[in-house]
C-alpha positions as CSV (number, residue, x, y, z in Angstrom):
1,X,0.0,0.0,0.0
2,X,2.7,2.4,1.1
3,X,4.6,1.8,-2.7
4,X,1.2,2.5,-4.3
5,X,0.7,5.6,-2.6
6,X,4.0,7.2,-3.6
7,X,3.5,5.8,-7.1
8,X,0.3,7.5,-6.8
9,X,1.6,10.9,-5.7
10,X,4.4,11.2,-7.9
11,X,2.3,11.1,-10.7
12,X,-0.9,12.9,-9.7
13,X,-1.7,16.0,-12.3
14,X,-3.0,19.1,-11.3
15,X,-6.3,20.3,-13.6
16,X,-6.5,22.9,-15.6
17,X,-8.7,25.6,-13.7
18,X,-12.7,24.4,-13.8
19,X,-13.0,27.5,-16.1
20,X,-10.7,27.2,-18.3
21,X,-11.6,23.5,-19.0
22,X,-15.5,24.1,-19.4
23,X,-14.0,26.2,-22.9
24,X,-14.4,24.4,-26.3
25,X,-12.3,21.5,-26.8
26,X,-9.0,22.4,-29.5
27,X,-7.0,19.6,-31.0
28,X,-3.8,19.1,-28.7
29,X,-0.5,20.5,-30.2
30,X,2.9,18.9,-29.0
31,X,5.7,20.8,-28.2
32,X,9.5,20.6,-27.6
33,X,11.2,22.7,-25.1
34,X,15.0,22.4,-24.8
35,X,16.7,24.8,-22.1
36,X,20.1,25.5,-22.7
37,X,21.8,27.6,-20.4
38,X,21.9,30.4,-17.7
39,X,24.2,33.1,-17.9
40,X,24.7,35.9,-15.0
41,X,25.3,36.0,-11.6
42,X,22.0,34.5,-11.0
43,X,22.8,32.9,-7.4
44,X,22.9,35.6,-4.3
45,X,26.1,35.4,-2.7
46,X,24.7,35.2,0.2
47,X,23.6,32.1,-0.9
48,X,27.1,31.2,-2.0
49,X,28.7,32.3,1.4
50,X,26.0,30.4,3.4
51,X,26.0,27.2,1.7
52,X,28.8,24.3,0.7
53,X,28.8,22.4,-2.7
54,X,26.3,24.7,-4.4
55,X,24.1,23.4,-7.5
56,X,21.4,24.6,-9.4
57,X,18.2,23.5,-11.5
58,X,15.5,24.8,-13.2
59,X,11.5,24.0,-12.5
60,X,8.9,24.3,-14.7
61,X,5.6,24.5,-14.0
62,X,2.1,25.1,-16.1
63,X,0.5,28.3,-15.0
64,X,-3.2,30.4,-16.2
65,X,-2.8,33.6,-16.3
66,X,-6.2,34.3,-16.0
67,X,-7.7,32.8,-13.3
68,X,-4.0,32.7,-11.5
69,X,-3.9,28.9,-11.4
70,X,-1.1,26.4,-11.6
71,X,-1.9,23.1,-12.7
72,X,-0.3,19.9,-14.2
73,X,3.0,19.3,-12.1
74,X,6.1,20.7,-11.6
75,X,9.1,19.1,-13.6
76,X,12.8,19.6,-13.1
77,X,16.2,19.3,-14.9
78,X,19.2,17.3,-13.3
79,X,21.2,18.9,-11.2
80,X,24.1,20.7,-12.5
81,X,27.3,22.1,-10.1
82,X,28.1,25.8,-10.0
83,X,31.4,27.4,-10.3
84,X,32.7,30.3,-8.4
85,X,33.1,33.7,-9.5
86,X,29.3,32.6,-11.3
87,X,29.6,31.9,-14.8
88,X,27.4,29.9,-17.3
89,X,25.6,26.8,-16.5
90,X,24.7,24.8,-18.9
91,X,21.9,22.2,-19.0
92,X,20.9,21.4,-22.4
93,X,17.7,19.3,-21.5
94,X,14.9,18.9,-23.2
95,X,11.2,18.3,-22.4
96,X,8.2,18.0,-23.9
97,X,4.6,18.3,-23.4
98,X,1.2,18.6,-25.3
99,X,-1.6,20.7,-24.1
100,X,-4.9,22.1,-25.8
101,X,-5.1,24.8,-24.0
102,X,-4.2,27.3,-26.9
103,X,-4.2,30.5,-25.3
104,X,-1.7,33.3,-24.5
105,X,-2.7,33.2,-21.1
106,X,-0.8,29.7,-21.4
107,X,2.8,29.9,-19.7
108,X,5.1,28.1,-18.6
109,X,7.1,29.8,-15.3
110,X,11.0,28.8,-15.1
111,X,12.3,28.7,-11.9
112,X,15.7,28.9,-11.1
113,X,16.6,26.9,-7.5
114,X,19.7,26.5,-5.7
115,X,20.5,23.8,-3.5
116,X,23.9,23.3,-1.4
117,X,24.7,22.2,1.8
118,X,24.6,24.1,4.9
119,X,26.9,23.7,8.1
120,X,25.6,21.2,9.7
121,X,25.4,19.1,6.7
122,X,21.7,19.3,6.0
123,X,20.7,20.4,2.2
124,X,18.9,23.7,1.9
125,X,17.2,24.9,-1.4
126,X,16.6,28.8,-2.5
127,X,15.1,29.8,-4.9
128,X,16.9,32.3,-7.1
129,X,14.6,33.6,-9.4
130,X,11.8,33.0,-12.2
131,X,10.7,33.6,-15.8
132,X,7.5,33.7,-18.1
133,X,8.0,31.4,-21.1
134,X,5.1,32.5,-23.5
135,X,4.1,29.5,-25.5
136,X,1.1,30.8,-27.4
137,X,1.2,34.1,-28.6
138,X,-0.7,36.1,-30.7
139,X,2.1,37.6,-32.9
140,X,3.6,36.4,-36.0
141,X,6.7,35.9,-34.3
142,X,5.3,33.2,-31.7
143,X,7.7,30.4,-30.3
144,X,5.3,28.3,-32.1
145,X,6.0,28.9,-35.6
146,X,9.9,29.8,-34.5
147,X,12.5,27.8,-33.5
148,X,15.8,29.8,-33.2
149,X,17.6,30.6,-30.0
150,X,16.1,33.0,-27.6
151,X,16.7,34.1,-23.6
152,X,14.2,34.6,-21.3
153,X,14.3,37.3,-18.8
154,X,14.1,36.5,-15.1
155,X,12.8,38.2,-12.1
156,X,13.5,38.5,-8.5
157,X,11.3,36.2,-6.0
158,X,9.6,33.3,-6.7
159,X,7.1,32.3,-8.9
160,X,4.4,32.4,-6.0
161,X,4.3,36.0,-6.4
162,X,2.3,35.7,-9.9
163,X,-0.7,34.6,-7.6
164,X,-1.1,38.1,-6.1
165,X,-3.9,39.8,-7.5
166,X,-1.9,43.0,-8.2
167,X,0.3,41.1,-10.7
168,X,-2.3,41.8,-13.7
169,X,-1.1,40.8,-17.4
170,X,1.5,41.4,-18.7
171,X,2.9,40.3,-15.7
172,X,6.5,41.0,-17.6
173,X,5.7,44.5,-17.2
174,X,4.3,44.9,-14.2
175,X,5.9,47.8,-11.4
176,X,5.9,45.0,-8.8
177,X,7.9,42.6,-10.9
178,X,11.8,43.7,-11.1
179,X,14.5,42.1,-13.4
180,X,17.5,40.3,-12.7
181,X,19.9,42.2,-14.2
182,X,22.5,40.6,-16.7
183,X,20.7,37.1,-16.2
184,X,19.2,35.1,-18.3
185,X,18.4,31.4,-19.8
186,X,18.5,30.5,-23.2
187,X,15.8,28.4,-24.7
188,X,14.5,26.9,-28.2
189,X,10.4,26.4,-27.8
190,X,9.1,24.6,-31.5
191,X,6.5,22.1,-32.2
192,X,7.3,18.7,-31.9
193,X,4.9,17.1,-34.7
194,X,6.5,13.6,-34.0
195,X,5.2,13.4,-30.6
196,X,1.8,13.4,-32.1
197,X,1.4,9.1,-32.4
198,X,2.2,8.8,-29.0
199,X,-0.4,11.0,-27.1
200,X,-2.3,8.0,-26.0
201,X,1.1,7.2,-23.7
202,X,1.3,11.0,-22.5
203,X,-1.4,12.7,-20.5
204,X,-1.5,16.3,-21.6
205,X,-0.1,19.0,-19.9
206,X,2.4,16.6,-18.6
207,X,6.4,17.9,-18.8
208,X,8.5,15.1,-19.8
209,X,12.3,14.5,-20.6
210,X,13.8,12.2,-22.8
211,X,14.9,10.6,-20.1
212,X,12.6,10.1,-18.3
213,X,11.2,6.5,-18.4
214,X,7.6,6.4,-20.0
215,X,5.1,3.0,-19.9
216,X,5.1,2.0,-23.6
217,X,8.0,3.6,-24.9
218,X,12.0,2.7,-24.5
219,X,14.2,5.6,-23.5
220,X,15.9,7.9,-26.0
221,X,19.1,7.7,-27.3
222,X,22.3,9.1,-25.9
223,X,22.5,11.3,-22.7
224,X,20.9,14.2,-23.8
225,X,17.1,12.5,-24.2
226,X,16.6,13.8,-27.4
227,X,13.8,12.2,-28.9
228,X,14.1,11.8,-32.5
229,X,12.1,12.6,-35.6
230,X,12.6,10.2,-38.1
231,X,10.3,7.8,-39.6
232,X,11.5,4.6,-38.5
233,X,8.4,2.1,-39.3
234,X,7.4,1.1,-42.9
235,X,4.6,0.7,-44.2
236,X,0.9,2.7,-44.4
237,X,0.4,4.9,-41.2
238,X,-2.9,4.5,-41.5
239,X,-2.5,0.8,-40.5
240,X,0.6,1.0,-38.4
241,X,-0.2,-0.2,-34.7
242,X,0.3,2.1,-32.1
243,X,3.1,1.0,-31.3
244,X,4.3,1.0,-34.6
245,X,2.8,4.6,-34.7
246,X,5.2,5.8,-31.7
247,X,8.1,4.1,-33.7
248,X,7.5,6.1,-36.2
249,X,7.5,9.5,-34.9
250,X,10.9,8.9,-32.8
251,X,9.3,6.8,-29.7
252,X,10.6,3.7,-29.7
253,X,7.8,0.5,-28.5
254,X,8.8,-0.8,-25.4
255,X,8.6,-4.1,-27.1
256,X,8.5,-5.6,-30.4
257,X,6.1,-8.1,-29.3
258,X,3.1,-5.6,-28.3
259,X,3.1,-4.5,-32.3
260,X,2.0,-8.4,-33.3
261,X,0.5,-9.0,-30.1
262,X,2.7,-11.3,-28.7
């Protein structure tokens, strides 16, 4: 019982807000995130002066603008060691999710958290900052027709402070929100077409990495989890199984058995 409730809560999804999901049904649209790397002094040094063996991550988490509402659940990178004076840190991860909830209200908040160890050899976590990755927009130059390099901005606090009611949209430019100066992450956002054959294995609004192990599909290759794109199953992909149908788009089947039903 005690493994099936931790199986249980590591897995449990946050809904979309009750208003938001009484809105007419759009066709889910998958998407592939890959964060690259901070630059800037992002961690305090107080933080640095407090703290032994300081590393860093980045969270991600769905969030409405609108009604002020996270939901889905939080996902985070590996941890990656920091150097000292502060310098780049480079993650290179990707993720990747599919939602149809196509609105600009829509983000995705970036959290940047540091974790070291303090004196008495207990670990401690701070968060550093956050930032408002936009991943419908209305312009022509939307992350979702664009797929070229591009650094968000991030923001003193933490990303509980886009719950306050005085934080109306654009949040970005807001006279409560203040920038981090000369810190940044870089980021590619693009849609991830390929992904499309294997919704029936991902819930929506669910952040996954490569590398991350999913039910139904074997892991990517390499260390990176970079799901491929290429077509890797012959035939008519009308009458592909769906496991032939995740093969296809990059996914590998768990087993070669499950396509002939073995």
């Amino acid at each position: 019982m005690n493994d099936w409730h931790r199986i249980f809560t590591q897995n449990v999804l946050v809904p979309p807000h009750p208003q938001r999901a009484r809105q007419p049904v759009k066709e889910s649209t998958a998407f592939q995130c890959v964060l690259k790397w901070l630059d800037g002094p992002i961690i305090r040094q107080g933080v640095l002066e407090v703290l032994s063996e300081v590393e860093c991550h980045l969270r991600v988490s769905f969030f409405d603008v609108t009604y002020r509402h996270f939901f889905g659940r939080t996902w985070k990178t590996t941890v990656q060691p920091t150097k000292r004076p502060p310098s780049r840190i480079v993650f290179n991860e990707p993720l990747y999710f599919h939602t149809s909830l196509n609105h600009p209200h829509i983000v995705a908040v970036v959290e940047v958290v540091a974790e070291g160890k303090k004196r008495d050899g207990t670990l401690q976590t701070s968060s550093c900052g956050f930032g408002i990755l936009r991943i419908f927009s209305n312009q022509p130059n939307s992350p979702t027709s664009a797929s070229q390099d591009k650094r968000l901005r991030l923001y003193h606090g933490t990303p509980r402070a886009l719950l306050h009611p005085l934080l109306q949209d654009p949040a970005e430019q807001n006279k409560h929100m203040t920038l981090i100066e000369n810190c940044s992450l870089q980021y590619t956002l693009k849609p991830h077409p390929a992904l499309e054959p294997a919704f029936h294995l991902l819930p929506e609004n669910l952040l996954v990495s490569g590398l991350q192990q999913i039910p139904g599909l074997l892991p990517a290759h390499g260390e990176s989890g970079m799901w491929p794109t290429g077509r890797w199953w012959p035939g008519d992909p009308g009458t592909a199984p769906a496991c032939g149908r995740a093969q296809r788009s990059g996914l590998r089947a768990e087993a070669a058995g499950r396509c002939t039903g073995a």
